[in-house]
N, C-alpha and C positions, 0 to 999 in steps of 0.2 A: 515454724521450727518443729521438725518431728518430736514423736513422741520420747525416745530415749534423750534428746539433746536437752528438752527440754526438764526431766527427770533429774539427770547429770547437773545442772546449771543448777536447778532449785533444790536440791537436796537438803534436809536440816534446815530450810524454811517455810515459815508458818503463809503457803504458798494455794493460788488453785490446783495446782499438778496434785497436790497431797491432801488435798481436801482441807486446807486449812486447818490443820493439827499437824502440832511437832512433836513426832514421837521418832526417834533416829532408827530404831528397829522396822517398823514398816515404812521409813524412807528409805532403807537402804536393801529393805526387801522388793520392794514396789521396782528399783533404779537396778538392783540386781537383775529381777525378772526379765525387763525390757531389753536391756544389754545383752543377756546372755540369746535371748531371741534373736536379734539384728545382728551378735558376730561374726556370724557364717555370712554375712552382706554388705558389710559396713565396718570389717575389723581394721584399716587405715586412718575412716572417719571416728573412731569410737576412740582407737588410742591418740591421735594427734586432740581432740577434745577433750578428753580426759585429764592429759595433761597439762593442756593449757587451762582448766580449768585447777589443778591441784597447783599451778603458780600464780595466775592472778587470783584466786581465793583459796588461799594459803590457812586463813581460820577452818576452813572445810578441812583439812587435811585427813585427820582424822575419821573422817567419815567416807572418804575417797580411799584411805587407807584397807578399810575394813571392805569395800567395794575391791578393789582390788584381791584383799585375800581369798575374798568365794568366789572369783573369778579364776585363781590362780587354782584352785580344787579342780578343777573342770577344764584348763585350758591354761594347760602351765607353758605354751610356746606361743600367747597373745601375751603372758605376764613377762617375761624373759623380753619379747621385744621392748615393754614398757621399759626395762631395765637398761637397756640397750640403748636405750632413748633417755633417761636419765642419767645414766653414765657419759652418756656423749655428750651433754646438757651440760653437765655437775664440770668437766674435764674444759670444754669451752670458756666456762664461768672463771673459773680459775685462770687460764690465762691472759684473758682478756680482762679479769682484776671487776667480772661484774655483782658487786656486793651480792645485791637483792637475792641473783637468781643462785649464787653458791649459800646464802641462809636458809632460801626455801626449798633449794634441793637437798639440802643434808636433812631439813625437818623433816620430810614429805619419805627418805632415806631412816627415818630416825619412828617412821609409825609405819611402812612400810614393813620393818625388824618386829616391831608390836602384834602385828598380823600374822604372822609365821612366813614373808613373803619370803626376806632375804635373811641370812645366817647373822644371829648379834656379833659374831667375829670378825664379819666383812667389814660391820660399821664400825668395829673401835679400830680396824688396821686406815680405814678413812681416817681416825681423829685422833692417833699416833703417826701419820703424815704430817697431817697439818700441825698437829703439837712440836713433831721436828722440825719440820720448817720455821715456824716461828720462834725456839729458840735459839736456831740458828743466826736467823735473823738479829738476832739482839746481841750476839755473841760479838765481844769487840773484836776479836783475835780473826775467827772464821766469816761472819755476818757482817752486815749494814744494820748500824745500830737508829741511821735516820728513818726506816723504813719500816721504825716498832708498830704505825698504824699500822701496817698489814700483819703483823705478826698478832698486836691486840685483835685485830680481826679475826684471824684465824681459830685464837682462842675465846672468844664471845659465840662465836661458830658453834664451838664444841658445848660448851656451857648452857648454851640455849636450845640446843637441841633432848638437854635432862629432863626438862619437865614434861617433855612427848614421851621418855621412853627411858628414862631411869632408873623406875623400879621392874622393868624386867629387864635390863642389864645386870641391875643389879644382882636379880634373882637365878639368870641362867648364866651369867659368866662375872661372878663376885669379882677374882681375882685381876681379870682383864683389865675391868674397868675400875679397878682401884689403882692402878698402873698408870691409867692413862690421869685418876683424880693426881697423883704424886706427881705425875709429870707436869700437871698445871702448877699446882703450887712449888713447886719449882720453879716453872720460868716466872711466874708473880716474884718470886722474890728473888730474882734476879734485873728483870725488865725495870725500866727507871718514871717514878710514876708521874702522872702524866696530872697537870695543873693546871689549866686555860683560862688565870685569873680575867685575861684582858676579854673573854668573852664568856663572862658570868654579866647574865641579864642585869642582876642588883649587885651594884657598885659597891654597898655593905657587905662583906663577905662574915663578918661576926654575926648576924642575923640570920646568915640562910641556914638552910639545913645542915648540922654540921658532919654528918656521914659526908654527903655528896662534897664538901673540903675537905676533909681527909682521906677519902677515896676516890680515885679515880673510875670510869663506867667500868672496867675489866674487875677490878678490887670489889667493887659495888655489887657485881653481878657474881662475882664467884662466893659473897657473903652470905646472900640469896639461897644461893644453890647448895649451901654447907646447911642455911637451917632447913631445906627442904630433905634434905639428906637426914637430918638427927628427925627428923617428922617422917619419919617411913615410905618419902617420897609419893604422899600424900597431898595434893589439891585441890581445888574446886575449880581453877578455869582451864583447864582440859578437860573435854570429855573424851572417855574411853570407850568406843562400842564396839572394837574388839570384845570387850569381855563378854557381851552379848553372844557371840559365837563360837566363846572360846573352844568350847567343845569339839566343833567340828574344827574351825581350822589349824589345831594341833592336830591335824590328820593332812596338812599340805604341806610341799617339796617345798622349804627353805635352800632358795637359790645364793651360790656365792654369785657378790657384784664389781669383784675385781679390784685391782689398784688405782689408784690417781697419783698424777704428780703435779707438784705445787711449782706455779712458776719463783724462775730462780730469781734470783737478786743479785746481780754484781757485787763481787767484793769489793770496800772501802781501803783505802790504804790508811793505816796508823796515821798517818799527816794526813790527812786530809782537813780542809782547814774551816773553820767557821763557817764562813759565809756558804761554803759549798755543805756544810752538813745542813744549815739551815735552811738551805734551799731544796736539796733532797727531803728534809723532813715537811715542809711545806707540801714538796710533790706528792707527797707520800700520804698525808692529811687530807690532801683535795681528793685522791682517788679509795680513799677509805677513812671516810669523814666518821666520826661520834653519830651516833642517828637521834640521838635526845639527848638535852639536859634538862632534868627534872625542873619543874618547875611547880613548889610547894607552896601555891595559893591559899590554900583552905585549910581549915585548920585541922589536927590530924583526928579530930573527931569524929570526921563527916567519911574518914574512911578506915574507920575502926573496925577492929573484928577479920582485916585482910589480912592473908598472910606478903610479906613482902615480896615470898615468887609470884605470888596472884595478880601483884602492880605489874611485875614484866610481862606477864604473860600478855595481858591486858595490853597495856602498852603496845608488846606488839602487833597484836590484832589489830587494834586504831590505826598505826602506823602503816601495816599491810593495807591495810582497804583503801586510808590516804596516797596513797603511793601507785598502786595498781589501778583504781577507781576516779583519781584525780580528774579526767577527761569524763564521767557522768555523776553528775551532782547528785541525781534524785537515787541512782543505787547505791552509789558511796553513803548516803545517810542512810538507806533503807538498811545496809549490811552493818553499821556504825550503832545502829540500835538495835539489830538483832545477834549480834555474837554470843556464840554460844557457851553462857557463863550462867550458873544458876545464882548469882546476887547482883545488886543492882550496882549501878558504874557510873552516873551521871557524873558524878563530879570528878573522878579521873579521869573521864573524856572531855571534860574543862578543860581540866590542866595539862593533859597532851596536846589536847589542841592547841593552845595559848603557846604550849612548850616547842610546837612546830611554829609558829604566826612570828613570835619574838625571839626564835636562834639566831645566834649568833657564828659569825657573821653575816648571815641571809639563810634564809629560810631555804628549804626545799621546792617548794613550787613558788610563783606570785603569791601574794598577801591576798588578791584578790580571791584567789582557788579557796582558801579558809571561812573567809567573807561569806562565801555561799553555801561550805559545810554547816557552818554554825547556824546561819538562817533556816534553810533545810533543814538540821537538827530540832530548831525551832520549834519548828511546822510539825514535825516527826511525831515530838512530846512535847506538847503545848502545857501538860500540864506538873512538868517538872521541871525541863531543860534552860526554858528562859528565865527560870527562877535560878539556877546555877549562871548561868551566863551573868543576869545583873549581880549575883554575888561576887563573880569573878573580878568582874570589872571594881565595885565598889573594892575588895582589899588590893585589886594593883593601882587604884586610885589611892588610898593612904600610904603606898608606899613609893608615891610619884619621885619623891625626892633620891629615893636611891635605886631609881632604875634609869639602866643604861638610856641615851640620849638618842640612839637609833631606836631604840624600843620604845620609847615615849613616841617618836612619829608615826611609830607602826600601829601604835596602838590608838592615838587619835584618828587616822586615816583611817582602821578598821573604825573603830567607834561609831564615829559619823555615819560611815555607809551600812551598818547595823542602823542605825535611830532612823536611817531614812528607808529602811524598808519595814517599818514599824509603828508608822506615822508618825516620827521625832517622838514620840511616845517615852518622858523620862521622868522621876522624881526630882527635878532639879532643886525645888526646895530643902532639899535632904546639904546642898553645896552650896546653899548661899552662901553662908561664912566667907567663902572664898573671896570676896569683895572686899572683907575687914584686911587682907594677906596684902603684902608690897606686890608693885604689877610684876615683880619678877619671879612671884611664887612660882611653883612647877606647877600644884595645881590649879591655880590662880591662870597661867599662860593654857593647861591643859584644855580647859573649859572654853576658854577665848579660843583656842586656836580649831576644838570640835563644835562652836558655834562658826565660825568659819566656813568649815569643809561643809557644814549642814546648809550653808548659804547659795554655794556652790553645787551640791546637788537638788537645791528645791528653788525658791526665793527668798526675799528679804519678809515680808510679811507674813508668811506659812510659818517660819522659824520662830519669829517672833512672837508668832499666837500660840507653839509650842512652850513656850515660857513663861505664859500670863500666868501660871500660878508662881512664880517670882521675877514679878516687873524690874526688881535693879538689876537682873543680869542683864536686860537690855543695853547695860552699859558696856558690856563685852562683847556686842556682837558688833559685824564690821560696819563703815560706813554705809549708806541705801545711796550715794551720791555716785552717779559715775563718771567719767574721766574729768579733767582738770583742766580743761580748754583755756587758754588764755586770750585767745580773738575772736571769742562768739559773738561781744558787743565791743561798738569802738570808743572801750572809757577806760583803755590804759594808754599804753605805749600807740599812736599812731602810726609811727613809722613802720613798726613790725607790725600791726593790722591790715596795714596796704598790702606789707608786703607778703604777709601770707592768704591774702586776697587772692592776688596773682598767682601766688603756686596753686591756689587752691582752682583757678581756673585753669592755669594749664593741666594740671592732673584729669580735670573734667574734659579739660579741649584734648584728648588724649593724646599731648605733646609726648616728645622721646626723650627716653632717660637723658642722650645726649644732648637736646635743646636746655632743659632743665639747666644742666650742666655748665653751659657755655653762658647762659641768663645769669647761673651764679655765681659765675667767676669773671663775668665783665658787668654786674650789676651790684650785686649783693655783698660779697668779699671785700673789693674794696673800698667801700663807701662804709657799711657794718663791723668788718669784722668778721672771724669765726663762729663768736660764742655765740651773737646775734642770728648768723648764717644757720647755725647749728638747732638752736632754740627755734626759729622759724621753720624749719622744714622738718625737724622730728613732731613739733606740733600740730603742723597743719597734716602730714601725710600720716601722723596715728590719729589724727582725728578724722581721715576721709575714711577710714581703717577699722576704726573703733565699731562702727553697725555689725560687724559679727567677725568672728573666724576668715570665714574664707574672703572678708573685703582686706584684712588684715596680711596674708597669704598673697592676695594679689596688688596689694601694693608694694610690699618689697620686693615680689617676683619681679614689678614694672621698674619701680625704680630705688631697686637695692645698689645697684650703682652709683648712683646720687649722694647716698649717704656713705657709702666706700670713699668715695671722693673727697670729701669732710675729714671724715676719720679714717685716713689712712694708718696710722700709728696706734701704739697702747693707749699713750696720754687723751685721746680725741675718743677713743671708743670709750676708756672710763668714764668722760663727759655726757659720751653720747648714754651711756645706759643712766646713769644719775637723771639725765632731761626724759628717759622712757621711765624710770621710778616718778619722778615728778609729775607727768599727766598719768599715769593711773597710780597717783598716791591711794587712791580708794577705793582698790582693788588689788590686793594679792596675786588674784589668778590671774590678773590680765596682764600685768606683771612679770611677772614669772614667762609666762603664753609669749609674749611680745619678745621677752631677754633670748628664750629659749631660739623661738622663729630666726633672731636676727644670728644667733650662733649657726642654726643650722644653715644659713646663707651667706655665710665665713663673715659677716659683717662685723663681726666682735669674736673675739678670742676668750679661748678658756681662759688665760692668763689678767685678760682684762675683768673678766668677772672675776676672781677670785683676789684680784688685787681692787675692787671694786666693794665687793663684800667687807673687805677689810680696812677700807676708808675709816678716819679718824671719826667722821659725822655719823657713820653707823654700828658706832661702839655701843650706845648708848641702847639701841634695838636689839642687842645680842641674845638677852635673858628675858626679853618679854615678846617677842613675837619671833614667828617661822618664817617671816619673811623672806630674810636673805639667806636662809637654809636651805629653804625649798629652790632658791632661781642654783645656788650653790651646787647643791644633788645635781638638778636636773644638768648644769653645767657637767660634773666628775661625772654622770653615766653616760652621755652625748661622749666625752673622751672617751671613754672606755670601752664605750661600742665603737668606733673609732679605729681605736688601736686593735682590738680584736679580728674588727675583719679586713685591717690591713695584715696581719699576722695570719689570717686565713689565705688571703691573696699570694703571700711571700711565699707560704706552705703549698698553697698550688703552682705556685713558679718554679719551686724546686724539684718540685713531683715531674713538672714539666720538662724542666729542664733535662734531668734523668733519663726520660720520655725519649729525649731528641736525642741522646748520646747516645741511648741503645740501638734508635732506629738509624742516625750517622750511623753507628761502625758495622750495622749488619748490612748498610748499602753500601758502605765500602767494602764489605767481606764479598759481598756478592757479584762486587764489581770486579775487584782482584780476582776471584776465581775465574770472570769470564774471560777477563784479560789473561789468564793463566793457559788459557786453553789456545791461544795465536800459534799459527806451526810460520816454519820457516822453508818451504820450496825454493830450490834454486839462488837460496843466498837472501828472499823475498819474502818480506811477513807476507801469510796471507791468515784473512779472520776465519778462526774457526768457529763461531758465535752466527748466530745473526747480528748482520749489523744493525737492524733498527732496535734489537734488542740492547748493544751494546751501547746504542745513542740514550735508550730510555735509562739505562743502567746509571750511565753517565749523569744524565739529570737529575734523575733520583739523589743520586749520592750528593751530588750538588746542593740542592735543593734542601737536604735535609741538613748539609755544612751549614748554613746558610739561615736555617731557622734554628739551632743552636746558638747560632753566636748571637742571633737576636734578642735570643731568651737571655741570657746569659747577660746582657746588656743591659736587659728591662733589673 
């Protein structure tokens, strides 16, 4: 990596480029130097890196800011492209409705203004666009009032972009931007506020924080932003090094950066009737989701002394690096502990994290993506972070009972795979009690169910020597027995020993699904029975199965038809998975593993598990283990992906179909036209065309009729 790229990229880190000191003044002199050397050679590579350096590390901003302003002193037509390039960016974002990159182009817009790059005027005619749009939007008369996410959007936009650049708004155009402060609180107290009891993490809503219920995030953050306003627009987690140069760069051409226009929004009609507002408001929700909901673990001792713009601010740092950095674990933490904040943050990087792992309703990345922030973070600050982490965990542990029941899985499947990259390493005697609790405790099943998962990523023994300083949890850990054979030796049922004798050597004689088949319905069926038929060949072929995965894989690949033959209906697949619970009673994962395989090989219906799950005999498992949750899940997301990328398929058929109707009628157009050109000599067409062109013409059009009505068909 050259010298300037490298410069750019490290800036404000405690880096070899900078000799391992963080001083932002000679980083930003050092990154200036190099740059202004390489423009005259490299002014394409310098601004497209730049850029993408000022979005995927959006905490720099700042500092990229002031970089550009002493660039703009000296070469005010390399600054005007960057402009150019952000407006074309910012205008993009907006239509195409992309959160991330319209938040960090108005921020990056919002310290650019700090610098002397562009006029404070240009930015408040940006955030008097968007302020109109989104009152529009809410307007019952004029607007779509289902489509308030994007308008709260727009106004979280404007709000968040104060603590970059508030107090010299404030200072160089008072009046402007108290204009645009009225026009917010206006549409706040117009907009209808927004409550999402059914995805608050903790089901006690009288315990949580009681701002975050009575306020909504747009209320929340404009509260922020009013005592940042009576505090002189004063914080600590921005840093400002403009003012480091203020001197000179009030001696640079503040550029106008032009208009933007907000994509529109069809108007609603006054009828317009429930289900369809509900449904637009949904739509509206998914492409302009809440990015947090606080989640206040600790107590507020541990983040005392913060002003409440300092949490957002913070917050969004975390949340940019998560987001941008998701795809490299070890720089996502290395940036994650050096944000450039002068007091310490461990414990509100807990509970953003935790606030990103347990959103509702899913997360932004995999659970897994977190799993490995946190670890890393670990490693990072070994000699703070994991002492916040076991704090974390220990108060969402006492408050097991009234936290949501998708966040209780989330949070044992995180758990687990934490203790196992830590050598199971826990105080467990701090929970014994839990054994005194009915087995239906929360965290009574909690503890059971992350001894579990710990079972499943190490052994039965290593887990268990993770607990000898409290021998009775042994009692919650899973069975060490595995599967449930019922014809290992012959001192039950002989009849069914024989007979899965002989399945068991035709399987080895590597007989065909179809012999099997015809053995079982001129041998087995009628003499047996079904249930006999059924119990015998789920048993014997998950036991030739059971040596691993892939023996398990290649037995229903061989003879998944076998068992289709059986259980052709609901009623027969419900039996058939009750007799797959039965041999691996003593085993969860294999369980789950085996239910899962025979869905993905249509052998069993979503329907039948979920009407399987709900059997009368598994009432009694509902509240004390994850069993039939977990085969449950993995059932609903198998659907789901399912339907998705049939819904993909459908979207490409249509695309297609489009496809063939433009290409039909332009080879019809083209045909007619040749046909148009035929003269008449002597009372006698004769072709004025070629004719092997008019034969091709001919087929083409043909051809293309022809694969339309195909399409059209599928």
């Amino acid at each position: 990596m050259s010298s300037w790229r490298s410069l750019i990229l490290r800036i404000g880190e405690k880096s070899p480029e900078y000799g391992g000191v963080i001083d932002f003044k000679d980083h930003i002199d050092a990154c200036f130097g190099a740059v202004r050397r390489e423009l005259d050679h490299s002014e394409d590579e310098i601004l497209t890196f730049l850029l993408q350096c000022s979005e995927q590390l959006p905490h720099k901003i700042p500092l990229y800011g002031t970089l550009i302003g002493l660039l703009n002193l000296e070469n005010e037509e390399f600054v005007k492209k960057i402009l150019e390039s952000t407006h074309k960016s910012l205008q993009d974002a907006l239509d195409s409705g992309d959160c991330n990159k319209i938040r960090v182009s108005m921020r990056f817009l919002t310290v650019l203004m700090c610098s002397k790059v562009i006029q404070p005027s240009s930015l408040v005619v940006i955030f008097e666009t968007l302020l109109s749009s989104a009152a529009t939007i809410v307007d019952d008369e004029k607007g779509n009032p289902s489509w308030q996410a994007r308008a709260d959007f727009y106004i979280t936009c404007i709000l968040s972009c104060l603590p970059w650049g508030g107090y010299e708004l404030v200072e160089q155009i008072p009046e402007e931007i108290e204009r645009v402060m009225v026009g917010i609180e206006a549409y706040l107290s117009i907009k209808r506020h927004v409550s999402d009891v059914g995805l608050f993490v903790f089901e006690d809503i009288n315990k949580m924080n009681k701002l975050n219920v009575e306020q909504d995030f747009v209320e929340d953050l404009w509260s922020r932003i009013q005592d940042l306003s009576k505090n002189s627009w004063k914080l600590e987690s921005v840093p400002r090094p403009h003012l480091l140069y203020e001197a000179q760069l009030v001696a640079g051409k503040s550029h106008d950066f032009g208009s933007i226009i907000c994509q529109e929004q069809s108007n609603t009609p006054v009828e317009l009737s429930r289900i369809n507002f509900g449904r637009q408001k949904h739509e509206a929700e998914l492409k302009y989701p809440q990015r947090i909901r606080r989640l206040n673990i600790f107590p507020a001792t541990k983040i005392e002394g913060l002003q409440p713009i300092d949490r957002f601010v913070v917050e969004e740092y975390l949340l940019d690096v998560l987001f941008y950095l998701n795809g490299c674990r070890k720089e996502c933490a290395s940036c994650m502990v050096g944000l450039p904040v002068p007091f310490r943050y461990e414990y509100l990087m807990a509970e953003t994290i935790f606030s990103q792992l347990l959103l509702l309703p899913q997360p932004p990345f995999k659970p897994i993506c977190y799993t490995l922030v946190i670890i890393d973070l670990c490693k990072s600050l070994p000699g703070a972070f994991p002492a916040v982490v076991a704090g974390a965990v220990r108060a969402l542990f006492d408050r097991l009972s009234e936290l949501d029941m998708e966040c209780r899985t989330r949070l044992i499947l995180w758990f687990s795979h934490h203790l196992s990259n830590f050598q199971f390493i826990w105080p467990w005697d701090e929970w014994a009690y839990i054994l005194e609790l009915p087995k239906w405790a929360p965290q009574r099943v909690f503890v059971q169910e992350v001894l579990d998962r710990e079972v499943r990523l190490s052994y039965w023994d290593k887990v268990k020597q993770s607990i000898e300083s409290t021998p009775a949890l042994e009692e919650l850990l899973p069975p060490k027995g595995g599967p449930d054979f019922r014809y290992s030796l012959d001192d039950g049922d002989k009849t069914e020993y024989t007979l899965s004798k002989e399945l068991n050597s035709m399987v080895k004689g590597r007989k065909t699904a179809r012999d099997v088949i015809i053995w079982l319905e001129e041998t087995m069926i009628p003499i047996n029975g079904l249930d006999v038929t059924l119990r015998v060949v789920v048993q014997t072929l998950l036991d030739i199965g059971s040596k691993s995965f892939t023996h398990l894989v290649t037995v229903l690949e061989r003879y998944g038809q076998v068992i289709a033959k059986i259980c052709p209906n609901e009623e027969m697949q419900i039996m058939l998975i009750s007799k797959v619970a039965s041999f691996w009673k003593n085993s969860a994962q294999s369980t789950a593993i085996t239910v899962d395989r025979m869905m993905g090989y249509r052998l069993i219906s979503n329907l039948a598990i979920v009407k399987w799950v709900f059997t009368p005999s598994n009432i009694d498992f509902f509240h004390t283990t994850d069993r039939l949750w977990e085969i449950l899940r993995n059932a609903l997301n198998k659907t789901y992906n399912r339907i998705s990328d049939l819904r993909k398929e459908i979207s490409h058929l249509k695309k297609s179909v489009v496809k063939a109707e433009q290409l039909a009628a332009m080879a019809k157009a083209e045909l007619e036209g040749a046909e148009s050109k035929l003269m008449l000599v002597d009372g006698e067409p004769v072709v004025g065309e070629n004719p092997a062109r008019m034969k091709r013409l001919r087929s083409t059009a043909e051809r293309q009729k022809r694969l339309r009505c195909l399409l059209v068909s599928l």
